[in-house]
Phi, psi and omega in degrees: 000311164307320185296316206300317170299322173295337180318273189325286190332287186352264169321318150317317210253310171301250189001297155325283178339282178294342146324283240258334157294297170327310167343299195281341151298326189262350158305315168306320191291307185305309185297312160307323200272320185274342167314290184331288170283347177273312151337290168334307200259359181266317180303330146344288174284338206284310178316286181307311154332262175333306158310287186321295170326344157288316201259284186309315186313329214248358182306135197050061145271133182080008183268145182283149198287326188274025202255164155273160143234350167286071196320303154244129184202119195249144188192117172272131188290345189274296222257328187079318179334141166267105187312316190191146206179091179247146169199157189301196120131140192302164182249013192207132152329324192273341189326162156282326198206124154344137145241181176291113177262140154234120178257138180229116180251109171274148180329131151223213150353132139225162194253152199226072175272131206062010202078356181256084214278118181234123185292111197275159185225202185171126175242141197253163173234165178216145161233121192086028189207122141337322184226167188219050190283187185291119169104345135350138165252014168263007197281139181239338156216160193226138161286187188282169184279005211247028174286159032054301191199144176206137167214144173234137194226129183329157161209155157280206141309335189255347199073017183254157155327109183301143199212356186262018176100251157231058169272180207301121176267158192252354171207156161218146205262092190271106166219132190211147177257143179240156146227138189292111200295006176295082200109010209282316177322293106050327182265122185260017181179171214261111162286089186239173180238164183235127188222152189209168165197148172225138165248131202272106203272335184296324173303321209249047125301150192204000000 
């Protein structure tokens, strides 16, 4: 009766045991999953940072100083996003005439973390077009699919709120959250990176 009971612990105690190596295995993979993706989207962002800071930086270039170039500028009221966000400047030294940049941020995928259901976004760039929607043949870039948030905001001189409509700001102010779509199923919580800048667009009139 005894050996049977030693039987028994016995298996019971193999039985934890090997619970608790799985625990620790699929924990491990979860850790491994949020490395993974937190890379992604920090590499991500550093790629996307840049590109903007390249584009926007250059908003009105080549526009007469007394000229507008800011064109269009859109902001949801619900979400705070910036919706559209147009401007002149040249894309070369040699153009003849400014063209139209537009960035559009459209809807993409949402995801479901925690029970809290989230909206993925994705901004498109168009050149020479007014509106930049999905599937445009003006579109020439695209951001990663997994943005959060993206704004872009008017400055004075002072950096304070722009208050003159979308007539020419003297700074502009970038800010967007990204996550990486690698793993997300996966996830008991929202990882994401933040990346911001403000750039001074009135000097580079010209």
């Amino acid at each position: 009766m005894i050996f049977h009971f030693d039987n028994i612990a016995a298996t019971l105690i193999s039985g934890v045991i090997v619970l608790m190596l799985v625990g620790m295995q699929m924990r491990s993979r979860e850790v491994n999953i949020e490395q993974t993706a937190f890379v992604t989207a920090k590499g991500q962002a550093l790629e996307l940072g840049d590109w903007l800071q390249q584009d926007l930086g250059n908003a009105g270039a080549g526009v007469p100083i007394n000229e507008q170039f800011i064109e269009d500028y859109e902001v949801d009221a619900v979400t705070e996003n910036t919706k559209r966000f147009s401007f002149q400047r040249k894309i070369s030294e040699a153009d003849a005439a400014p063209t139209l940049i537009t960035y559009e941020l459209l809807e993409g995928e949402t995801i479901v973390v925690k029970g809290d259901t989230v909206q993925l976004y994705q901004v498109q760039r168009c050149e020479g077009a007014a509106t930049c929607p999905a599937g445009s043949s003006d579109v020439n870039g695209k951001s990663p699919a997994g943005l959060t948030y993206f704004r872009i905001d008017l400055l004075d001189e002072n950096g304070g709120a722009w208050t003159a409509g979308t007539s020419n700001a003297y700074y502009l102010r970038i800010r967007f959250s990204i996550t990486s779509s690698f793993g997300l199923s996966d996830r008991d919580h929202l990882r994401e990176t933040h990346w911001g800048t403000v750039l001074p667009v009135r000097a580079r009139d010209s």
